[in-house]
C-alpha positions in Angstrom: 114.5 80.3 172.2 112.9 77.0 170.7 110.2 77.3 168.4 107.9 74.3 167.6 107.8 73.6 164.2 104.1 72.5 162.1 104.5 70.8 159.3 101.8 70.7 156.7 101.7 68.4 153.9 100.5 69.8 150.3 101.0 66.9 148.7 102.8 63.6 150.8 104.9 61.9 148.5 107.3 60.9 150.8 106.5 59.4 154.7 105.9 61.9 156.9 108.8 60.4 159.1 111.0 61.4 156.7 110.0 64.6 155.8 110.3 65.3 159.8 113.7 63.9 159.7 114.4 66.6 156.1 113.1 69.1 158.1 115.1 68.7 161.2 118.0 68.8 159.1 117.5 71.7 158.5 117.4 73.5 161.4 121.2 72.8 161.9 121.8 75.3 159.3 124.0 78.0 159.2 122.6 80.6 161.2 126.1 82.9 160.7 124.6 86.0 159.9 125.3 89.8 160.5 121.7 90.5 160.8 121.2 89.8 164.1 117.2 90.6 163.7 117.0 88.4 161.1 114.9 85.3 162.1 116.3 83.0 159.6 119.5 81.4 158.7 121.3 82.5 155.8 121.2 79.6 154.4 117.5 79.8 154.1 117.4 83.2 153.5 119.8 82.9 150.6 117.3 80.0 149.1 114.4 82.7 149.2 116.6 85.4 147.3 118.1 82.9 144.7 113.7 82.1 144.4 113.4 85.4 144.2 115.4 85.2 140.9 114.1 82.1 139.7 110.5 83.4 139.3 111.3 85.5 136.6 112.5 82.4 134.2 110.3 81.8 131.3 109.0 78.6 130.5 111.7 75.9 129.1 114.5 78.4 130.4 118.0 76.2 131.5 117.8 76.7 135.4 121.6 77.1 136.5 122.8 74.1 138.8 125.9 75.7 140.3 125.0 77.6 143.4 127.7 80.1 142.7 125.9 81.7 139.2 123.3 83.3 141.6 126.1 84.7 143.8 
């Protein structure tokens, strides 16, 4: 089932051309998941729970690069 998409600038630092193109990227993501309720694809939902982790680092805290540490 499609789903239009809105997108709603906070702040446009980039064209909003290419933030279309960004954002149509990503909805070729990896939507391999054995949730089959789940409205999202894992990809995305991993990025929320890694957030989800983030939040909690205090101010001049060394944010891991490597995708793997929040495994």
């Amino acid at each position: 089932m499609c789903r239009p998409l809105i997108l709603r600038c906070q702040v446009l630092g980039q064209p909003l051309q290419h933030i279309a193109y960004e954002t149509l990227a990503l909805t070729k993501m990896n939507w391999n998941n054995t949730q089959f309720d789940n409205g999202m694809p894992i990809t995305i939902a991993t990025a929320r729970q890694v957030g989800q982790v983030l939040k909690y680092l205090g101010d001049g805290q060394e944010i891991a690069p490597r995708y793997s540490f929040y495994m």
